[in-house]
C-alpha positions as CSV (number, residue, x, y, z in Angstrom):
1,X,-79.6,93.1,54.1
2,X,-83.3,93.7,55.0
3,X,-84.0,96.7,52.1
4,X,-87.6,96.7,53.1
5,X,-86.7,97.8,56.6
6,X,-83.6,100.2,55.9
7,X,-86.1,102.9,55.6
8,X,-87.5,102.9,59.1
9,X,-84.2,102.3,60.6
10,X,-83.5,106.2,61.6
11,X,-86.8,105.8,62.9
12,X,-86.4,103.1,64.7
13,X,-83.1,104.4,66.6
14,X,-84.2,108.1,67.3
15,X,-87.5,105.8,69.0
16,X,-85.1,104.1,70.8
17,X,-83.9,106.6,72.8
18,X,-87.2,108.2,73.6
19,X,-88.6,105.1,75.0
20,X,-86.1,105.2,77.4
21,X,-87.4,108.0,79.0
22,X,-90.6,106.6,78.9
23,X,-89.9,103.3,80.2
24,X,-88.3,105.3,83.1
25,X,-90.8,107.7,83.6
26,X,-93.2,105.3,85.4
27,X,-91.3,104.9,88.5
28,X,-92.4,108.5,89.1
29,X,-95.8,108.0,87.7
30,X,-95.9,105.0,90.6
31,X,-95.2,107.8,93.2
32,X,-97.5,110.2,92.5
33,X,-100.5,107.3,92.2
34,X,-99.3,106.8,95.8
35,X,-99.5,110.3,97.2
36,X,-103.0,110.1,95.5
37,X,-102.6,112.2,92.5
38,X,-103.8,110.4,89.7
39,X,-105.3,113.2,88.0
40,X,-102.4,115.2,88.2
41,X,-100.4,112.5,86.2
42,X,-103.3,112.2,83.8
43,X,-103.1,116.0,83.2
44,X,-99.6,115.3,82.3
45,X,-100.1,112.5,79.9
46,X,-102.8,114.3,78.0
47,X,-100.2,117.2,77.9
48,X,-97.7,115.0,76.5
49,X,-100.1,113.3,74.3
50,X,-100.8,116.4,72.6
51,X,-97.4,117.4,72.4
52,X,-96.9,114.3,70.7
53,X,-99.7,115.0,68.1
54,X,-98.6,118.4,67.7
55,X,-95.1,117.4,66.7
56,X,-96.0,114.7,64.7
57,X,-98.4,116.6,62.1
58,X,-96.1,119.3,62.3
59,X,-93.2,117.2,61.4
60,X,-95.2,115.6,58.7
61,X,-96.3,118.9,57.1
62,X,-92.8,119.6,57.0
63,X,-91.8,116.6,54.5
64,X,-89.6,115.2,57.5
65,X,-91.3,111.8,57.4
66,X,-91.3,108.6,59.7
67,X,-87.8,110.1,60.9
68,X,-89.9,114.0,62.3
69,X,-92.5,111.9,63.5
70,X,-90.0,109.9,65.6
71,X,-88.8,113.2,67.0
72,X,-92.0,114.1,67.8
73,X,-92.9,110.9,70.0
74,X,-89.1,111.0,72.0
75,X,-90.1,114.8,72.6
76,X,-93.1,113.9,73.7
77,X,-92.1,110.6,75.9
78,X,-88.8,113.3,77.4
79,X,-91.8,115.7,78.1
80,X,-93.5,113.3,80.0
81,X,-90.7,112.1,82.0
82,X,-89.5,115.6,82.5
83,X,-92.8,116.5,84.0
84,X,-93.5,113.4,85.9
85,X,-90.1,113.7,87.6
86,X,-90.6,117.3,88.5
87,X,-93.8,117.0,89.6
88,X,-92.7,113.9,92.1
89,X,-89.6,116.0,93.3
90,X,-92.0,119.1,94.1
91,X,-94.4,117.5,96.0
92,X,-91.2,115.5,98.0
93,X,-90.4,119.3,99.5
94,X,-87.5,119.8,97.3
95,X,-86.0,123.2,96.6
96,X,-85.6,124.5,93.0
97,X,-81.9,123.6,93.3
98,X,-82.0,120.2,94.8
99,X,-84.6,119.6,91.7
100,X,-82.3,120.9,88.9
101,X,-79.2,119.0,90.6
102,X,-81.1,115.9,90.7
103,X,-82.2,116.2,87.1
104,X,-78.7,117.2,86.0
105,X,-77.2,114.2,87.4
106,X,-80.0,111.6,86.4
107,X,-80.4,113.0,82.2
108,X,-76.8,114.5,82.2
109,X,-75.0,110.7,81.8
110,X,-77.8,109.6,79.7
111,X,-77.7,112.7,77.2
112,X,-74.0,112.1,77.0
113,X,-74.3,108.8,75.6
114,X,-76.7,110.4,73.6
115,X,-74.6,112.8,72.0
116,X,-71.7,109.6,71.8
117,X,-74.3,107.4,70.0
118,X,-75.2,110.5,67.5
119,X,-71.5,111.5,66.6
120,X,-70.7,108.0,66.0
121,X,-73.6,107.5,63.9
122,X,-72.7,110.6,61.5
123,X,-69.1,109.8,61.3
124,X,-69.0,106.3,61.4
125,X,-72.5,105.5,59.7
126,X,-73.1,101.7,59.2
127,X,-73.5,100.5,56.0
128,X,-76.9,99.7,54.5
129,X,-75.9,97.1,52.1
130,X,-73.0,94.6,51.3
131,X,-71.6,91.8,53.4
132,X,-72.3,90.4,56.9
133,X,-68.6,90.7,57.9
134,X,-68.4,94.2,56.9
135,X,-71.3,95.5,59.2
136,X,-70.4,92.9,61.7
137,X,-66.3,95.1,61.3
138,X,-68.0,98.0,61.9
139,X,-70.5,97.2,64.7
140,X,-67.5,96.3,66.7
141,X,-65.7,99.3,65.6
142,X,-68.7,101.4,66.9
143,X,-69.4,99.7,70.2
144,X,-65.4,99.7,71.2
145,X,-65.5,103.9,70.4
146,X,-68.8,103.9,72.5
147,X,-67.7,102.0,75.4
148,X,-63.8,104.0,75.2
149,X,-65.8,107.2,74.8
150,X,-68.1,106.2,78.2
151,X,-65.0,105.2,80.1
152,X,-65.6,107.9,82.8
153,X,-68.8,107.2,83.2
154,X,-68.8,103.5,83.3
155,X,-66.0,103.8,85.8
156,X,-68.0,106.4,88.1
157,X,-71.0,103.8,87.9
158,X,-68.5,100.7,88.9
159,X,-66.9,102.6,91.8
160,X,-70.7,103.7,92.5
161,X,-69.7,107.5,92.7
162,X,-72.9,108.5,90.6
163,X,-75.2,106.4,92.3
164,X,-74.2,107.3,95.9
165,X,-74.2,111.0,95.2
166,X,-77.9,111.1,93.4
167,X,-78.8,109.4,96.7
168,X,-77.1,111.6,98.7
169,X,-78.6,114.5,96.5
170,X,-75.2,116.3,96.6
């Protein structure tokens, strides 16, 4: 099933979960273009941008392949989303401990499901080869552990608990 892609496939979900932090990141980027600082959020991209290059060769020197270089970019792209975030929060007024809370309860769901997605993947790895119905077996295997793993949260999210209390910032 697809060998010429099977390579790039660790690649492609380690990528998968940096870009979300990318994607997100440009809501903040958005506020600090309105509170006219544009050049701060450039600083930060260059930073991250060289983060990124930094990792990358490093990870390449290292033998670790398309899979380091992955790493490299999600660092990178959580860099920039860490620093974006922070930087918006700052110039809102916020204390130190308002900003940690509110990053706790934003990154603390998501690095959950994280940590779900990663222990499912080791000990339930899909198979690179063989039949459709066996891969199809397991994909349903995987997202019914993933979803009765999340339980908590998806039921917080339903009920709107987490929402309500990042708004709140309590």
């Amino acid at each position: 099933f697809l060998p010429k892609y099977v390579d790039g496939v660790p690649a492609a979900r380690i990528l998968m979960f940096g870009l979300f932090f990318y994607a997100i990141s440009g809501m903040a980027g958005n506020m600090l273009l309105t509170i006219n600082k544009q050049v701060l959020r450039l600083e930060i991209l260059l930073a991250s941008s060289l983060l990124n290059l930094v990792f990358s060769y490093a990870a390449l020197r290292l033998g670790y392949g398309i899979a380091g270089v992955a790493i490299g970019i999600s660092v990178a792209y959580f860099g920039f989303f860490l620093a974006s975030c922070t930087a918006v929060i700052t110039y809102a007024k916020a204390t130190n401990r308002e900003i940690s809370s509110t990053l706790v309860k934003v990154l603390g769901p998501i690095f959950y499901i994280g940590a779900v997605i990663a222990l499912l993947t080791f000990f339930m790895p899909y198979p690179t080869s063989g039949e459709l119905g066996q891969m199809v077996r397991q994909t349903v295997i995987n997202e019914v552990a993933l979803v009765v793993s999340s339980f908590w949260l998806i039921y917080c999210v339903w009920r709107g608990e987490m929402i309500s209390s990042i708004l709140r910032g309590a």
